[in-house]
C-alpha positions in Angstrom: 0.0 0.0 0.0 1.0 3.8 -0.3 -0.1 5.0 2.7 -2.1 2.8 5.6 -3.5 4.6 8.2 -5.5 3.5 11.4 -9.0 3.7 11.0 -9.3 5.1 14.1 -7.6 7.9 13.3 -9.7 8.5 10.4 -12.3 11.3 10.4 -15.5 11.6 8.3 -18.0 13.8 7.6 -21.0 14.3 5.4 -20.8 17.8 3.4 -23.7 17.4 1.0 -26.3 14.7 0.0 -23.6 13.3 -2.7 -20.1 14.6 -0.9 -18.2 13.5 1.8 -15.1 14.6 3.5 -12.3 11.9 4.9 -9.9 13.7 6.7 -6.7 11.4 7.0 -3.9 11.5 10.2 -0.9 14.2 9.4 -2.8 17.1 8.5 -1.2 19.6 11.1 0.0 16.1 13.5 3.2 16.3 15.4 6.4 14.9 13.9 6.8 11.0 14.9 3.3 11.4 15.5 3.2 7.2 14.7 2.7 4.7 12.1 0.4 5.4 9.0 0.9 9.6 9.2 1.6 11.2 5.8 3.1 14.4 5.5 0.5 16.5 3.8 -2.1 14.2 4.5 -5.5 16.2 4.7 -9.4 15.8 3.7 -9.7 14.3 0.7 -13.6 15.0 -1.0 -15.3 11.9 -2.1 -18.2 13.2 -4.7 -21.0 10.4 -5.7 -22.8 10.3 -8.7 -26.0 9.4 -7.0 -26.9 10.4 -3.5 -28.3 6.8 -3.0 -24.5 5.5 -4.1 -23.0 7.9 -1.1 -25.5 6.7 1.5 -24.4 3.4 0.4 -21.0 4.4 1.1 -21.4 6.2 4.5 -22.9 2.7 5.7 -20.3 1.0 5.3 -17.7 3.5 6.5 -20.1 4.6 9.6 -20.4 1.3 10.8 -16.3 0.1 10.1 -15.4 3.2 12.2 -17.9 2.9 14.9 -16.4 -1.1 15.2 -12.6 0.3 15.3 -13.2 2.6 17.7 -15.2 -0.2 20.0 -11.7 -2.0 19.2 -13.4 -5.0 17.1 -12.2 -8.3 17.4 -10.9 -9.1 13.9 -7.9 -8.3 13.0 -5.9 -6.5 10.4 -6.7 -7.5 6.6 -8.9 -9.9 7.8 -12.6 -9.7 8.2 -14.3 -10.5 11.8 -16.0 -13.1 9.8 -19.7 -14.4 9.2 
Protein backbone atom coordinates (compact mmCIF):
# COMPACT_ATOMS: atom_id res chain seq x y z
CA UNK A 1 0.00 0.00 0.00
CA UNK A 2 0.98 3.79 -0.28
CA UNK A 3 -0.07 5.00 2.74
CA UNK A 4 -2.09 2.81 5.62
CA UNK A 5 -3.46 4.63 8.25
CA UNK A 6 -5.55 3.46 11.44
CA UNK A 7 -9.02 3.69 11.00
CA UNK A 8 -9.33 5.14 14.10
CA UNK A 9 -7.63 7.87 13.29
CA UNK A 10 -9.67 8.55 10.44
CA UNK A 11 -12.34 11.34 10.35
CA UNK A 12 -15.47 11.60 8.27
CA UNK A 13 -17.97 13.76 7.64
CA UNK A 14 -20.96 14.29 5.35
CA UNK A 15 -20.82 17.84 3.35
CA UNK A 16 -23.68 17.44 1.00
CA UNK A 17 -26.33 14.69 0.00
CA UNK A 18 -23.64 13.31 -2.73
CA UNK A 19 -20.14 14.58 -0.94
CA UNK A 20 -18.25 13.53 1.76
CA UNK A 21 -15.14 14.63 3.46
CA UNK A 22 -12.26 11.93 4.95
CA UNK A 23 -9.87 13.66 6.70
CA UNK A 24 -6.68 11.43 7.01
CA UNK A 25 -3.85 11.54 10.18
CA UNK A 26 -0.88 14.22 9.38
CA UNK A 27 -2.76 17.13 8.48
CA UNK A 28 -1.22 19.61 11.07
CA UNK A 29 0.00 16.14 13.46
CA UNK A 30 3.18 16.33 15.36
CA UNK A 31 6.45 14.86 13.94
CA UNK A 32 6.81 11.00 14.91
CA UNK A 33 3.25 11.39 15.50
CA UNK A 34 3.16 7.23 14.73
CA UNK A 35 2.68 4.68 12.11
CA UNK A 36 0.43 5.35 8.96
CA UNK A 37 0.86 9.62 9.20
CA UNK A 38 1.60 11.17 5.82
CA UNK A 39 3.12 14.37 5.47
CA UNK A 40 0.45 16.54 3.84
CA UNK A 41 -2.14 14.17 4.52
CA UNK A 42 -5.46 16.15 4.66
CA UNK A 43 -9.39 15.84 3.67
CA UNK A 44 -9.75 14.25 0.72
CA UNK A 45 -13.64 15.01 -1.01
CA UNK A 46 -15.25 11.93 -2.15
CA UNK A 47 -18.22 13.25 -4.72
CA UNK A 48 -21.04 10.36 -5.68
CA UNK A 49 -22.82 10.30 -8.67
CA UNK A 50 -26.02 9.41 -6.98
CA UNK A 51 -26.95 10.38 -3.49
CA UNK A 52 -28.29 6.83 -3.05
CA UNK A 53 -24.48 5.48 -4.14
CA UNK A 54 -23.05 7.95 -1.07
CA UNK A 55 -25.47 6.70 1.50
CA UNK A 56 -24.40 3.43 0.41
CA UNK A 57 -20.99 4.44 1.09
CA UNK A 58 -21.41 6.23 4.53
CA UNK A 59 -22.93 2.75 5.66
CA UNK A 60 -20.28 0.95 5.30
CA UNK A 61 -17.73 3.49 6.51
CA UNK A 62 -20.10 4.56 9.63
CA UNK A 63 -20.42 1.27 10.80
CA UNK A 64 -16.27 0.12 10.15
CA UNK A 65 -15.45 3.15 12.22
CA UNK A 66 -17.95 2.94 14.93
CA UNK A 67 -16.37 -1.05 15.24
CA UNK A 68 -12.57 0.26 15.26
CA UNK A 69 -13.24 2.62 17.73
CA UNK A 70 -15.24 -0.22 20.05
CA UNK A 71 -11.65 -2.03 19.25
CA UNK A 72 -13.38 -4.96 17.14
CA UNK A 73 -12.22 -8.31 17.37
CA UNK A 74 -10.88 -9.09 13.87
CA UNK A 75 -7.86 -8.32 13.04
CA UNK A 76 -5.93 -6.49 10.40
CA UNK A 77 -6.68 -7.52 6.61
CA UNK A 78 -8.89 -9.88 7.82
CA UNK A 79 -12.58 -9.69 8.19
CA UNK A 80 -14.27 -10.49 11.83
CA UNK A 81 -15.98 -13.07 9.85
CA UNK A 82 -19.70 -14.44 9.16
Amino acid sequence: PLAEFDLRDVSYRVRGPASHELELPGAGSEPGAGAGTAPGAGPVTLRFPEEREAQQWWTVLSSSLREARRGGTGTRGHGAGT
